[in-house]
C-alpha positions in Angstrom: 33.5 59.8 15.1 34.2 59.2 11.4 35.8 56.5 9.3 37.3 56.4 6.1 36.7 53.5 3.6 38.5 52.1 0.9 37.1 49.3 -0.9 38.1 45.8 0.7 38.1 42.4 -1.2 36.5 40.1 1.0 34.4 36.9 0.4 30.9 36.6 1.1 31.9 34.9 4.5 34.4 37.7 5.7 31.8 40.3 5.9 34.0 42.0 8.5 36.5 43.1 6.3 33.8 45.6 5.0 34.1 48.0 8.2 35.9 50.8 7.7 33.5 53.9 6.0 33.7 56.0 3.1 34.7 59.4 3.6 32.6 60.3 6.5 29.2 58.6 5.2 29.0 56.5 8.5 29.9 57.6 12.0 28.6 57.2 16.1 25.6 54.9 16.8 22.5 57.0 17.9 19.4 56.6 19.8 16.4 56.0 17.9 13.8 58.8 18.1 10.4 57.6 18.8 8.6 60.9 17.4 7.0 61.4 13.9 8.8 62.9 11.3 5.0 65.0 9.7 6.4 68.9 8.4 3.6 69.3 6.0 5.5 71.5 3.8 7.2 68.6 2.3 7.9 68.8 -0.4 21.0 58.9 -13.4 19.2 56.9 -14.8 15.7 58.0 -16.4 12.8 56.6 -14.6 11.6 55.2 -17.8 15.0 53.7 -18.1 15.0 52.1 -14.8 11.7 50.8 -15.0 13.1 47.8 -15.9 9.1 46.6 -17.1 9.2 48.2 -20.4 5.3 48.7 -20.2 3.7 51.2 -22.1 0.5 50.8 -20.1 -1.1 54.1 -21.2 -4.6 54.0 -19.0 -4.4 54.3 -15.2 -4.3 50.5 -14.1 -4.2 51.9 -10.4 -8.4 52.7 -11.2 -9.4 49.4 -11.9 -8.6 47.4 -8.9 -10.7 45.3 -7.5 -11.3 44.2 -3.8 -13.5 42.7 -0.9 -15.3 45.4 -0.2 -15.5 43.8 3.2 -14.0 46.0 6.0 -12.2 42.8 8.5 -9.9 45.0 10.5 -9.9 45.0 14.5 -11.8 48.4 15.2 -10.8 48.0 18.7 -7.7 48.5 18.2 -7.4 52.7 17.5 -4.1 53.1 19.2 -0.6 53.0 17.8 2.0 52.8 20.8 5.5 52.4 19.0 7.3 52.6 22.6 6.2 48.9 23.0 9.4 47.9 20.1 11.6 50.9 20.4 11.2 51.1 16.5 12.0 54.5 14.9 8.8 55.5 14.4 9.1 58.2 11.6 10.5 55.9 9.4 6.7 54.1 9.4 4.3 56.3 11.2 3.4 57.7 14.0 0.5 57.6 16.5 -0.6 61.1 16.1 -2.0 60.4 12.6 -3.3 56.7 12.4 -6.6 55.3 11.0 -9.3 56.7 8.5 -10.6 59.6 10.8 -7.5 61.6 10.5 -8.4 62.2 7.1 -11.6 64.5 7.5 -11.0 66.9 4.9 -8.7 67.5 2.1 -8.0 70.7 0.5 -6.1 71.0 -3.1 -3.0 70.5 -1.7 -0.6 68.5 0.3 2.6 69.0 1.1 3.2 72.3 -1.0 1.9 70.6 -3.8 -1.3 71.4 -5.5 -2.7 68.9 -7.4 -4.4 69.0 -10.9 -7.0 66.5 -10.8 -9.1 64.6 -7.7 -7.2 61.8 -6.3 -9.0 62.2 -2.8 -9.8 57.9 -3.0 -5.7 57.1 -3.7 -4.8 60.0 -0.7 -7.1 58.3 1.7 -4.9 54.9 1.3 -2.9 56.4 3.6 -5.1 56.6 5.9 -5.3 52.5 5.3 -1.7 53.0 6.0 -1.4 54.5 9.3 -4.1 51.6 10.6 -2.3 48.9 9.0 0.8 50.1 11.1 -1.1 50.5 14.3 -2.6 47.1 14.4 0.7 45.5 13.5 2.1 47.6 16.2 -0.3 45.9 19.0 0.6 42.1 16.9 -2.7 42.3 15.6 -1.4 40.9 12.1 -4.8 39.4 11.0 -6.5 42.8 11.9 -3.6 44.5 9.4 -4.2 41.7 7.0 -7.4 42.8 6.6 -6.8 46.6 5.9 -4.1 45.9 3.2 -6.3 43.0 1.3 -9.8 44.4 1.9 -9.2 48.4 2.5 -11.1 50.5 4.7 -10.5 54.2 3.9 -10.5 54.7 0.4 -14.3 53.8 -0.6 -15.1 53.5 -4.5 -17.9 55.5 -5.9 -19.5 51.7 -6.1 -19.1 50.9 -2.9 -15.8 48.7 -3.0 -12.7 49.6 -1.4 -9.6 50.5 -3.2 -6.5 48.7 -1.6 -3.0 48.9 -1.3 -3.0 45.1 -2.2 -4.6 45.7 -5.4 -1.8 48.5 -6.8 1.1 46.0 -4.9 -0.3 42.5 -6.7 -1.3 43.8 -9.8 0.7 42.9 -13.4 2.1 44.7 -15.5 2.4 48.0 -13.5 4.8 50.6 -14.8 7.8 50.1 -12.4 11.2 47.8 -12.3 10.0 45.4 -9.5 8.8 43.0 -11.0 11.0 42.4 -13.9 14.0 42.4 -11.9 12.3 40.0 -9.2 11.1 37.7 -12.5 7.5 37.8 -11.2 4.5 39.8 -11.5 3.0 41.0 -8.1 6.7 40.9 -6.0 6.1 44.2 -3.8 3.0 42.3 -2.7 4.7 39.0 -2.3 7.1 40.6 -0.5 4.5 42.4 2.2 2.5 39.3 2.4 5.5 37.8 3.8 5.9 40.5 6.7 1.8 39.9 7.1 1.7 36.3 7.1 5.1 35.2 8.6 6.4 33.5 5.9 9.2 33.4 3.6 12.3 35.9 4.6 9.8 36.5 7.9 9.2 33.0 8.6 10.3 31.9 12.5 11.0 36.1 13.2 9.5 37.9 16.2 7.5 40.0 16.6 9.8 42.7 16.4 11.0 41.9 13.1 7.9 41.3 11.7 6.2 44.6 12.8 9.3 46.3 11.5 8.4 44.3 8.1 5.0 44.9 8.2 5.4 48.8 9.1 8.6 49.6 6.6 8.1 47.6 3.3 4.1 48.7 3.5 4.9 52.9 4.0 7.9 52.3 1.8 8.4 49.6 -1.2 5.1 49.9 -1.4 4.1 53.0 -1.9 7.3 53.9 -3.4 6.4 51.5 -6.4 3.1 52.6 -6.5 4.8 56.5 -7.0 7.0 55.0 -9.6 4.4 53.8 -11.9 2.4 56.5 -11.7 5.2 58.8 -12.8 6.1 56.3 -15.4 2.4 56.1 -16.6 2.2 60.0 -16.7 5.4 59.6 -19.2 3.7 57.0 -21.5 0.3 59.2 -21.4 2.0 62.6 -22.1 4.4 60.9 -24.8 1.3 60.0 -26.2 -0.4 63.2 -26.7 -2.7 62.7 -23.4 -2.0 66.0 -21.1 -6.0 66.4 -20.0 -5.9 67.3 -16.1 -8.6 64.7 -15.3 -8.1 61.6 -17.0 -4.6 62.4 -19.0 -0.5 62.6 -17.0 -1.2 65.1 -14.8 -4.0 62.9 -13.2 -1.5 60.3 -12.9 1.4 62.5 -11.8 -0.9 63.9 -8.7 -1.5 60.0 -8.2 2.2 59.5 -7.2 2.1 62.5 -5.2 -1.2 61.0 -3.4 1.3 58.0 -3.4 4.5 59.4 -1.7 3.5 62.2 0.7 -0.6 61.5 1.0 -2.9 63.7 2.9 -1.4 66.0 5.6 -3.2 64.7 8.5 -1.1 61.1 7.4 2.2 62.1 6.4 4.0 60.7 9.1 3.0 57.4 7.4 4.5 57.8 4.2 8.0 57.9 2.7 7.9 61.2 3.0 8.3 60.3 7.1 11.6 58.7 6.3 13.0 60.8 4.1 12.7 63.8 6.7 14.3 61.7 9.5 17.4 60.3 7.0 18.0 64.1 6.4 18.1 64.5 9.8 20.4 61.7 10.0 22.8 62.3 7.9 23.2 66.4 7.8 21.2 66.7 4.2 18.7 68.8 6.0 17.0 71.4 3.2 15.5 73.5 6.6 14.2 72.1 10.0 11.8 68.9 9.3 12.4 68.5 6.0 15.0 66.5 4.1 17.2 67.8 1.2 15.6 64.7 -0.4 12.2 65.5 0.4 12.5 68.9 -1.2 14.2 67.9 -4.0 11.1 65.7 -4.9 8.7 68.1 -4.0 10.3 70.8 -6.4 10.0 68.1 -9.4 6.6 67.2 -8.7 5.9 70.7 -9.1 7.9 71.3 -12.2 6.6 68.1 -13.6 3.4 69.0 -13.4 3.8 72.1 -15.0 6.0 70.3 -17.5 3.4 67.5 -18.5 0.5 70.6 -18.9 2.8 72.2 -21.3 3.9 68.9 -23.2 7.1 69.2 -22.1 8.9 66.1 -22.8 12.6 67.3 -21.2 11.1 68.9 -18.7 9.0 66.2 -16.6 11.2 63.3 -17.8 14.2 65.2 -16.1 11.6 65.9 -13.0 10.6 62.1 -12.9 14.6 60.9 -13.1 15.2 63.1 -10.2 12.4 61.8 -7.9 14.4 58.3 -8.7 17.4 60.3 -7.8 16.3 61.3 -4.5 14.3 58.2 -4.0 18.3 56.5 -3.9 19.9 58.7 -1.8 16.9 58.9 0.8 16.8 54.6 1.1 20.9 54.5 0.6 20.9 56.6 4.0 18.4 54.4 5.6 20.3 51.3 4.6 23.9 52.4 5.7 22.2 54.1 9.3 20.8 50.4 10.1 23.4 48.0 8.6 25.7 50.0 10.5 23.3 49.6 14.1 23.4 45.8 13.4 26.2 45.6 16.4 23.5 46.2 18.8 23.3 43.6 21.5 19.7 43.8 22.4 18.5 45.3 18.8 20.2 44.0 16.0 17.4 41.7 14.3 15.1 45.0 14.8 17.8 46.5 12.7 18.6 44.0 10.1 14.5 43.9 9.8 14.6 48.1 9.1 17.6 47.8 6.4 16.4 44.8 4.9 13.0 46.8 3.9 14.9 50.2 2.9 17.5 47.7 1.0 14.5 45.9 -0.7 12.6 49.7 -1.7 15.8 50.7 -3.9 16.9 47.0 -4.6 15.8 46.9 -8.2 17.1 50.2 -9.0 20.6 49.5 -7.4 21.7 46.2 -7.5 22.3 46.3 -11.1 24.6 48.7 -10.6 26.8 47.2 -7.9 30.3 46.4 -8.4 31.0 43.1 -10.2 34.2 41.0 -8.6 36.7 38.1 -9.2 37.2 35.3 -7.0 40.5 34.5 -6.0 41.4 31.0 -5.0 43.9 31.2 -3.6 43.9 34.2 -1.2 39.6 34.1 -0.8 39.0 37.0 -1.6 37.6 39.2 -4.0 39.0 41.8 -6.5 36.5 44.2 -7.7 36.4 44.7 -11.5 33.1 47.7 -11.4 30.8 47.1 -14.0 33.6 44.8 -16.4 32.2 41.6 -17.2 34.0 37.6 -16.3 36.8 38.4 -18.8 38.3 41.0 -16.8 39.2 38.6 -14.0 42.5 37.6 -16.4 43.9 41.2 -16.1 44.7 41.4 -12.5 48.7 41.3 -12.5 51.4 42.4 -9.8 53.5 45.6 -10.4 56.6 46.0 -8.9 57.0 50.2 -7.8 55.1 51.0 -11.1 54.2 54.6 -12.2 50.5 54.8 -12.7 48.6 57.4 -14.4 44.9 57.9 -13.6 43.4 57.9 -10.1 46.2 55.7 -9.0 48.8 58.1 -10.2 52.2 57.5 -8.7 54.3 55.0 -8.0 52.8 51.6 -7.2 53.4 47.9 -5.8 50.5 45.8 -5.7 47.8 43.5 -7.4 46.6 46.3 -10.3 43.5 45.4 -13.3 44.5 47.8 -16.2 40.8 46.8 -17.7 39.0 48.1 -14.5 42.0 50.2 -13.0 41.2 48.5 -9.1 43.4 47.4 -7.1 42.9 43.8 -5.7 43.4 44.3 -1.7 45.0 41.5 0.6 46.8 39.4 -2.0 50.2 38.2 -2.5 52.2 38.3 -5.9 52.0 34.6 -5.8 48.2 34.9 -5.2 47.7 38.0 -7.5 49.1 35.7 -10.8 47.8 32.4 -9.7 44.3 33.0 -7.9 42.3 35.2 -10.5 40.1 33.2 -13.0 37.5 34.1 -15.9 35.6 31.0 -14.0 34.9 33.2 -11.0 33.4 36.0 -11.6 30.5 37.3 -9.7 27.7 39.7 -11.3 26.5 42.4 -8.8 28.3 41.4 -6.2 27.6 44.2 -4.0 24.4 43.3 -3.9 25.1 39.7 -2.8 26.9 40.8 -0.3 24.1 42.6 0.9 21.9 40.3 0.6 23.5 38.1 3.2 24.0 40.2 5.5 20.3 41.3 5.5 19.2 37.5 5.3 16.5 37.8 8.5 16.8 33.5 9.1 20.4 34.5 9.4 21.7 35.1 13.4 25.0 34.3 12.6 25.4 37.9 11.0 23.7 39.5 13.8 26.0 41.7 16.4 28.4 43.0 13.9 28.2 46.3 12.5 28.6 46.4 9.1 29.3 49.4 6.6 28.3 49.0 3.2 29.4 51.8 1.5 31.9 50.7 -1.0 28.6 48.3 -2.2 26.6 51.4 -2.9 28.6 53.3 -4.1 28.7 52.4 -7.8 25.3 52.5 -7.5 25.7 56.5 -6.4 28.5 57.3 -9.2 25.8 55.6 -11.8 23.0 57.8 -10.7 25.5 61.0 -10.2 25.4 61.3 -6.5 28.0 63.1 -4.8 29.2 62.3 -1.5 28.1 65.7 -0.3 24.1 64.6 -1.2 24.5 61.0 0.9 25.9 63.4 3.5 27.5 62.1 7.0 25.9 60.1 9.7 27.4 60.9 13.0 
């Protein structure tokens, strides 16, 4: 089953009027599969421009962290048994592949990659990964607490551990997170939450906080971490630096290390979820292994060979297009479980899973959601894209009109001829007495979601919600097509 979706003006309260899907992007509920997503040949805006940070942070920040070198996770605890939550398991990781022991040896490549430089210590954090993810599995939070503060997996040459933590807290790093949270250290705030039980997890089950615990760890984190690497390759290789071992390239493999990790653990890293949205949504590039996941493996490649030759077009095109596919990938996870929010038995599980792929592409995408007007009278909203308040003034009623543009032909309705959108669901009387420069709400697409990913929130629980017309500014700004986002049926 398809829908079709045209974009509906509804208040923040009438979430419900947002229902009907864009051009095949949403279709039948599924079944969750419980089996890892782990093919090991896995594979807009710049990514400089996006990283909202502005840093220019030219040595490898991701070296110098420091942690307990104290190991206080549950080493009982060896097994991961995702069947206990019914979560999708290759969207965190799976059983096959958890704990430090999977990762035995490690060859010069992962993935299809082959990396430049040693970055065995950052690929063994996924290791730290997959154990983090089993022990919250079994609700053995302090046990995962442990591993994510302390490490276990990735040793330093002096002993201490490097942790995912340290990259998650740290200041400063080369990605848009924190400056468009306002505060240094949000990725981490935001996992400590899911650890701890506070904040946005505060009161939640156990579900919800596994599902926390398992999805923002394997993906905002370790998405950000792959974001300022590639960003700190840029800054080094705009710099003159281009030496394999301590130069980009060392820091380009790093985000590689980051994003798909060892083979033995890739059904705990993004990678993992970007091979089960392909699978999803029809954007398979063959059996396994997304269109998305390919796409970023064929830039890492190029990238590397870009940075080694001081390419400066070459591996800032390859970094923009890891952003690229790093939106399409978490834009599919977000409309798949948005849309499964109707469930009766599961729909805080699923509003736990969106609100962590929502919160991995949230910096890079709520800027670009639709602004809208208020309208008084009618309550609702008329979308004015990326216009500003004084656009709200220009929505007037035409009478069998002849328009030119995408709303060629003859038309009767409530018409903006700054933004050229129509304002849905309002009356003449409404369209020339409700709209006001006073109301006007920024980024209102991402307000919207928001709300409806608010986890203290029950009341938007068992409605299924399709969220397309949100996103999709955010696709046209980073020149998706509908065709990339593909169909989920």
């Amino acid at each position: 089953m398809k829908l079709s979706m045209k974009k509906t003006q509804g208040i923040t309260l009438i979430l419900l009027m947002m229902m009907a899907a864009f051009a095949g992007c949403i279709g039948g509920d599924d079944s969750d599969d419980d089996s890892s997503s782990s093919a090991a040949g896995d594979s807009s805006s710049s990514t400089a421009d996006t990283s909202d940070s502005g840093a220019s942070d030219s040595s490898d920040s991701s070296d110098s962290d420091s942690s307990d070198s104290s190991d206080s996770s549950d080493s009982s605890d060896a097994s991961d048994s995702d069947g206990s939550d019914g979560s999708d398991s290759s969207d965190s990781s799976s059983s096959d592949s958890s704990g430090g022991s999977a990762v035995s040896t490690m060859d010069a490549e992962d993935g299809g990659y082959t990396y430049a430089s040693n970055v065995d210590n950052h690929r063994s954090l996924m290791a730290d990964m997959c154990d983090i993810k089993a022990h919250a599995n079994a609700g053995e939070w302090t046990a995962a607490k442990g591993i994510y503060t302390n490490g276990k997996n990735a040793e330093k040459s002096d002993g201490s551990y490097r942790t995912l933590q340290g990259f998650a807290a740290a200041a400063g790093k080369n990605h848009g997170y924190d400056a468009f949270y306002g505060a240094d250290g949000s990725v981490d705030a935001m996992i400590m939450d899911a650890l701890e039980g506070t904040g946005d997890f505060a009161g939640v089950s156990d579900t919800v906080r596994y599902q926390g615990i398992a999805k923002l760890t394997a993906n905002l984190g370790m998405v950000a971490y792959t974001i300022h690497e590639l960003n700190t390759a840029i800054t080094k290789a705009n710099a003159g630096n281009v030496d394999n071992d301590t130069g980009a390239p060392h820091n380009w493999d790093e985000g590689w290390a980051f994003f798909h990790g060892p083979d033995e653990n890739v059904g705990c890293s993004p990678v993992a979820t970007l091979n089960k949205r392909g699978a999803d949504f029809g954007t398979e590039h063959t059996a396994g292994m997304a269109e998305t996941t390919y796409n970023i493996q064929q830039s890492m490649i190029a990238g590397l060979a870009a940075l080694q030759a001081e390419d400066q077009a070459g591996y800032t095109d390859a970094a923009n297009d890891v952003v690229k596919n790093v939106i399409i990938a978490y834009s599919q996870a977000t409309l798949k479980y948005t849309y499964k929010m109707d469930s009766s038995t599961d729909a805080a599980k699923y509003q736990a899973e969106a609100y962590a792929f929502w919160k991995t592409i949230e910096a890079y995408a709520a800027p670009y959601t639709d602004n809208a007007c208020y309208n008084m009278q009618s309550h609702t909203m008329g979308w004015v894209g990326s216009y500003d308040n004084t656009s709200c003034d220009d929505f007037a009623w035409y009478e069998d009109a002849q328009m030119g543009g995408p709303n060629s032909g003859t038309f009767t309705g409530c018409y903006n001829m700054v933004s050229h959108t129509v304002a849905e669901g309002v009356d003449q009387a409404q369209c020339e007495g409700g709209f006001s420069n006073d109301y006007f709400y920024a980024n209102y697409g991402a307000t919207s979601m928001n709300n409806i990913l608010d986890l203290q929130d029950a009341n938007v629980l068992g409605t299924s919600y399709d969220v397309t017309a949100w996103l999709q500014p955010v696709w046209d700004h980073y020149g998706i097509t509908a065709e990339e986002i593909g169909s989920y049926s």
